[in-house]
N, C-alpha and C positions, 0 to 999 in steps of 0.2 A: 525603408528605402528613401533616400532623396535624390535630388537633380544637383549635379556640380553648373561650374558656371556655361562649362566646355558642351554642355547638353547630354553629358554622359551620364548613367544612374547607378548609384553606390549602394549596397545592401549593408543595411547597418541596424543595429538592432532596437529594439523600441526603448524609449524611458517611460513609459505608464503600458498600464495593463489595459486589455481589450475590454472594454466597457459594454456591457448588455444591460437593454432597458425595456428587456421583457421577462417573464420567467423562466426558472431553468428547465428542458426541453422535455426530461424524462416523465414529469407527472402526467403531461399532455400527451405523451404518445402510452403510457399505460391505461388511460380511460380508453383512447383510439383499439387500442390492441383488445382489451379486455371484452369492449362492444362488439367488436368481429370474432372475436375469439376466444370466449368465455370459458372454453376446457383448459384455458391456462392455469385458471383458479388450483386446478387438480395436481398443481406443480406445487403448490403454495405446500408448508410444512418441512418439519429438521427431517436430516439426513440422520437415519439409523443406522449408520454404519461410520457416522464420525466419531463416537467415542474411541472403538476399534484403533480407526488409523490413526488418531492424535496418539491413543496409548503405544503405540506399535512405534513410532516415531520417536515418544520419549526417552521409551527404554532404548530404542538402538545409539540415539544421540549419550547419552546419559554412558551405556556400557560403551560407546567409542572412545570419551570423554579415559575415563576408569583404563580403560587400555592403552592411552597417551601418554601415563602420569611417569615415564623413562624414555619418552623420547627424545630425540634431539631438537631446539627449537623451531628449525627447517623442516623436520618431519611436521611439527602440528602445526606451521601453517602451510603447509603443500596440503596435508588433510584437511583444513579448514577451508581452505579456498574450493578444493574441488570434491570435497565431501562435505563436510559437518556445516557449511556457506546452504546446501541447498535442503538439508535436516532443519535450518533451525528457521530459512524464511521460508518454508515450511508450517511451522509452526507458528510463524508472525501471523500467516495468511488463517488459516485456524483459527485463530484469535480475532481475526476478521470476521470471519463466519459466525465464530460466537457469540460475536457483537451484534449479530441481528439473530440470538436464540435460534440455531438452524442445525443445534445437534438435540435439542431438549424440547417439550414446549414449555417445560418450566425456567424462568428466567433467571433462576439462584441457583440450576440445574449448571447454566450455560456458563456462568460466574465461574463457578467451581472448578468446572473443564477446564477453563480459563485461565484458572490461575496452576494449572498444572499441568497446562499447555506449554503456561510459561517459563518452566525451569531448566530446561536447558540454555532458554534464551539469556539469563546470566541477568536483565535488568528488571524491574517488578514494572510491567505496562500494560498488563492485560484488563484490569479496570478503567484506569483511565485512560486508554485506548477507545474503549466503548464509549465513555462519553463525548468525546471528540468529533468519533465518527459516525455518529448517529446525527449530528449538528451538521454533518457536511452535506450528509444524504439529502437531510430536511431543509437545510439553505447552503445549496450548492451555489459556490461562488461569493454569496453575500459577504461586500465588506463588513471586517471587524469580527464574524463569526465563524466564516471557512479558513479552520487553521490548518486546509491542507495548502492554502493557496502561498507560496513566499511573500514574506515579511518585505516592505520597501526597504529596508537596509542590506537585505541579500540581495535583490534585485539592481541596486546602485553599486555594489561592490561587484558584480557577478558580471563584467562586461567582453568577454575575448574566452578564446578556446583554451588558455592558462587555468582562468580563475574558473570556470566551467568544468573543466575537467578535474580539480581540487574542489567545487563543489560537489559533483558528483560523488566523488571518495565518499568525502563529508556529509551525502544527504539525509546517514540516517540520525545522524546527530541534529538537525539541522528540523528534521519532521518530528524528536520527540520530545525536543527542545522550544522551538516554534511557540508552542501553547503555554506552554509553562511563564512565556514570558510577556506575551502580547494580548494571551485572554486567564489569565490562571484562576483556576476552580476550587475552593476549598477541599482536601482532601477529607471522605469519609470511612467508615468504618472498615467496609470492601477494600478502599484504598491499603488500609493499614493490617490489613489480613493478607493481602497480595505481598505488601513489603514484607512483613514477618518473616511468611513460607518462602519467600526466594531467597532472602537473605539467611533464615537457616540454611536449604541447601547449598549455598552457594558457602557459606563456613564450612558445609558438612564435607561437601567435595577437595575445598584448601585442607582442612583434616586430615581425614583419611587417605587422600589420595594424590595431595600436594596441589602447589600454585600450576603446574603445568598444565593439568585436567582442567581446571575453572581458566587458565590464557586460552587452552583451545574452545572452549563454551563461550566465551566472550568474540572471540574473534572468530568464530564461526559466524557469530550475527553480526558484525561490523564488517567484514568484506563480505559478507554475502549482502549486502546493504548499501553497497558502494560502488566501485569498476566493474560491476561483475553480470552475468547476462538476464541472470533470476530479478535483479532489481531494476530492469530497465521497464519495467509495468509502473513504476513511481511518476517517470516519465512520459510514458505512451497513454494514461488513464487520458489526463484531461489537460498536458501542456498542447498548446493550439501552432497547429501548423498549419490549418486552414483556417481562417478566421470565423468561415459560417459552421464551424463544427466545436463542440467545448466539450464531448469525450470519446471517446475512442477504444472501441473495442483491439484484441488481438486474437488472431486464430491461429495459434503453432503447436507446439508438441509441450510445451513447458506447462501449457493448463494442467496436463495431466500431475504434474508436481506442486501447486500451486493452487490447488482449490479453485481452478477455470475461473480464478482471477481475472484473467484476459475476458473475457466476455463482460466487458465493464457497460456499456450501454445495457445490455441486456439485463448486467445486475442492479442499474441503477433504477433500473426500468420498473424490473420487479425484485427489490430484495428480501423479499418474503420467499423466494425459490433459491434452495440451497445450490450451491455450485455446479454440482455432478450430477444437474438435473437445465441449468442455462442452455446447453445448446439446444435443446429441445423448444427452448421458446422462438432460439432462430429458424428452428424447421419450421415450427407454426406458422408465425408469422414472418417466411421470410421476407416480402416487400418489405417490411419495417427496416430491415438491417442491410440489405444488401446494396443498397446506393449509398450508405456510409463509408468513411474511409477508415481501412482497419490495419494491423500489423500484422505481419508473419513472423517480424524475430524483434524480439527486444534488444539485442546486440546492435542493431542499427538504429532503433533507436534514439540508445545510448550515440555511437556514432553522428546522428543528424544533428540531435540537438547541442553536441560540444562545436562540430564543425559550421554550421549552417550561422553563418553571422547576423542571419536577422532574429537566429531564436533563443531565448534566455528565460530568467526566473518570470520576466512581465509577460511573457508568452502563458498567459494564463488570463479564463476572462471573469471577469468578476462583475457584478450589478449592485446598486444600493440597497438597503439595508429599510425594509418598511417600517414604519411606526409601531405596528404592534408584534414585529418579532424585536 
């Protein structure tokens, strides 16, 4: 916001990010909660029943894929946008989970899953997805190491409800690209066992089954990653539209699709408790949650932050970076 000369005040969008020069909130309210309410611990451990639903998920995506392969192009992205978009982010979120071992307690268990989470998703990111976002959990916000936070060159181009809403399209390009180019990690073994397996099925399906089947696998995870209502939790986690708040839970109906991704406070809080066990931490303690500000729908969102002219990529808050991280 600024002052014109006339005394009137213009909402305009920020050029630097919200700056914090304390640490990030979640560690300190998990000792708080933990001290009052120590049967949380009892939440801590994987969900036995994620193998099931990621298998369950594969195959349906996989045999939708296989029943596309004589459609007309209209048909498989009408399908992809309003079916195969919410199968495969789905499966992105999964891949989430697995990244804090919360289907296995073995952690070459969770790998595994992981990478055979990932095949319908059409691109190999289920390794070095983990390594990313295990960096963000543990230095939330830190410049130079949270590469969930936008890059100063999106944020400088990113300024009106045009380029806003073309980024949006573009976000998932944009989050798994990010890393590869402002922090890049040498790829290892895991890495290249991921690449293999995807890249066979992803031949195996051009194959057998023609390019139509692998356009709708692709493009089920690119608009469902873009305009769309499932992906607006990219947005509502921790872009800051209060200043005194840097995440934000959501409480709608989409948790149920989505691995209760929405309960993002609650999971940063404790990501030692698998999804389909988060609301239970809000019953616990709900003092904790309940004067935060949270979402009902990720469609709005989506809507706030393209229209609302003070909020952009720098709507996000970051702090420096200590010596010994």
């Amino acid at each position: 916001m600024r002052e014109e000369g006339n005394g009137e005040k213009v909402m305009v969008m920020a050029r630097d990010f919200f700056w914090s020069y304390t640490d990030e909130p979640h560690a300190t309210r998990r000792r708080q909660i933990l001290s009052q309410y120590p049967q949380i611990k009892d939440l801590f451990g994987p969900d036995p029943w994620a193998a099931l639903k990621i298998s369950g998920v594969v195959l349906l995506q996989l045999l939708t894929a296989t029943l596309l392969q004589d459609a007309s192009w209209l048909k498989i992205l009408i399908v992809a946008y309003f079916f195969g978009s919410f199968l495969n982010h789905n499966l992105f979120l999964a891949i989430h989970e697995l990244s804090h071992n919360l289907a296995f307690s073995t952690p070459s268990y969770n790998r595994w899953l992981g990478i055979f989470a990932n095949l319908p998703i059409g691109v190999p990111m289920s390794v070095t997805f983990q390594k990313y976002h295990l960096e963000h959990h543990r230095y939330q916000g830190v410049d130079g190491i949270d590469m969930d936070i936008p890059s100063q060159a999106e944020a400088h181009l990113v300024r009106n409800a045009l380029t806003k809403s073309i980024w949006v399209v573009l976000q998932l390009f944009f989050y798994a690209l990010r890393p590869l180019f402002l922090k890049p990690k040498p790829p290892g073994l895991w890495e290249f066992t991921n690449f293999a397996i995807q890249l066979t099925l992803d031949a195996a399906i051009v194959y057998f089954y023609g390019w139509r089947s692998f356009v709708y696998l692709m493009a089920s995870t690119f608009v469902g990653g873009g305009m769309h209502p499932i992906a607006g939790h990219f947005i509502s986690e921790h872009y800051v539209f209060n200043p005194e708040q840097e995440t934000y839970s959501y409480y709608g109906p989409l948790n149920f699709l989505t691995w209760h991704v929405g309960y993002h406070n609650e999971h940063h809080d404790f990501p030692r408790i698998p999804g389909s066990k988060l609301h239970k931490v809000k019953e616990l303690a709900p003092e904790y949650y309940e004067g935060l500000e949270a979402y009902k729908s990720w469609s709005q969102v989506i809507y706030m932050y393209v229209m609302d002219r003070t909020v952009g990529p720098f709507s996000r808050m970051k702090r420096k970076s200590k010596k010994s991280e």
